[in-house]
C-alpha positions in Angstrom: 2.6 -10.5 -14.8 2.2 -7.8 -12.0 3.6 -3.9 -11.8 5.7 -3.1 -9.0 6.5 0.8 -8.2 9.5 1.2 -7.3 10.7 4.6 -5.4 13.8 3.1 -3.3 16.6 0.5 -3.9 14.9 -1.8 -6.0 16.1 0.6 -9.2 19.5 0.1 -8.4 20.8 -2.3 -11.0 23.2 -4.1 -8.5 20.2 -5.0 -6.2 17.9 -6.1 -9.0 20.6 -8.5 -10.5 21.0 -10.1 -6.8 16.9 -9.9 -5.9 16.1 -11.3 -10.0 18.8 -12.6 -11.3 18.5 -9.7 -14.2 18.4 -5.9 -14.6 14.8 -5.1 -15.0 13.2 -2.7 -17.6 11.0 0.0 -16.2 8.5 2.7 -17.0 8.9 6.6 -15.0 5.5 6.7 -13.0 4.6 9.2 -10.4 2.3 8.4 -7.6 0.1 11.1 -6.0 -1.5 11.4 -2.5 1.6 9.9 -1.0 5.2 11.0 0.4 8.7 9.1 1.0 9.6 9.2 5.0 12.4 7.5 6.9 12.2 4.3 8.7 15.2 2.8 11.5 15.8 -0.5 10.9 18.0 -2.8 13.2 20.6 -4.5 10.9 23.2 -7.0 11.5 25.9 -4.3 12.2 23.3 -1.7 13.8 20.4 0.9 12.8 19.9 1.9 8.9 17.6 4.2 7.7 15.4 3.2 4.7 12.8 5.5 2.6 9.3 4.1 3.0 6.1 5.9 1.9 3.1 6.9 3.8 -0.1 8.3 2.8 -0.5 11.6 2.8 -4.2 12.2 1.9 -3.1 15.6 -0.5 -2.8 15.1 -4.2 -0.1 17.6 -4.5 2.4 14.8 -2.1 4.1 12.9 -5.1 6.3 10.0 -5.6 8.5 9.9 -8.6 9.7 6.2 -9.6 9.2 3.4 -11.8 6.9 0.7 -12.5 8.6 -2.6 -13.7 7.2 -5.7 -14.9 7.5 -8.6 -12.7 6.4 -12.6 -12.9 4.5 -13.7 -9.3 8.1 -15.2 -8.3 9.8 -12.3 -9.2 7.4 -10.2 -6.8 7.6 -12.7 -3.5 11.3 -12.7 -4.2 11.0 -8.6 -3.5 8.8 -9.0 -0.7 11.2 -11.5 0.4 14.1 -8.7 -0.2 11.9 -6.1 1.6 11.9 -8.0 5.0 9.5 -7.5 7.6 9.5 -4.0 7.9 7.8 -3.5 4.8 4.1 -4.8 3.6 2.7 -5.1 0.4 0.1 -2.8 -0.9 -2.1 -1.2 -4.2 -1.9 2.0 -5.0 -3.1 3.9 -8.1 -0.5 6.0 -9.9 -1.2 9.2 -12.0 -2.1 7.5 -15.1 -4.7 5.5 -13.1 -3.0 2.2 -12.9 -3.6 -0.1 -9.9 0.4 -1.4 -9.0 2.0 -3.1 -6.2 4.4 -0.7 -3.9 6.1 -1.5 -0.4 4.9 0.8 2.3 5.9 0.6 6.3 4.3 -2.3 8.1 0.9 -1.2 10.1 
């Protein structure tokens, strides 16, 4: 199994019954060192704006969110979800666990 952070749309429980197939059960995590910016992304019908996070280097920058349980095909089906514009990475939260969270695309 891997942990996912989620801080964005990925708590809704409309979007995780479309991206899983089921609404998933989560844990309120909060990650430090980092803040939630705004990325433009061209869409089908135009620009949206999605939250992303960036490093921040300063422990008092926190994320508030959840950590949810995920199988290896439940995690490429949210990278999947995330589209291009989002990569991938580890990141320790405030109780010291290494999860996976979606920051913007270097």
């Amino acid at each position: 199994m891997e942990n996912l952070f989620a801080y964005g749309s990925l708590r809704e429980e409309e979007v995780q019954k479309t991206v899983f197939g089921r609404i998933l059960k989560g844990v309120p995590e909060k990650l430090s060192g980092y803040a939630v910016k705004e990325i433009q992304i061209e869409e089908e019908f135009g620009i949206e704006t999605y939250p992303i996070i960036v490093p921040t280097e300063d422990n008092e920058d926190s994320i508030h969110g959840i950590v949810y349980e995920l199988t290896l095909e439940e995690l490429s089906l949210s990278d999947t979800y995330e589209g291009n514009s989002y990569t991938r990475i580890e990141v320790p939260l405030q109780s010291k666990q290494m999860v996976w969270a979606y920051s913007a695309k270097v």
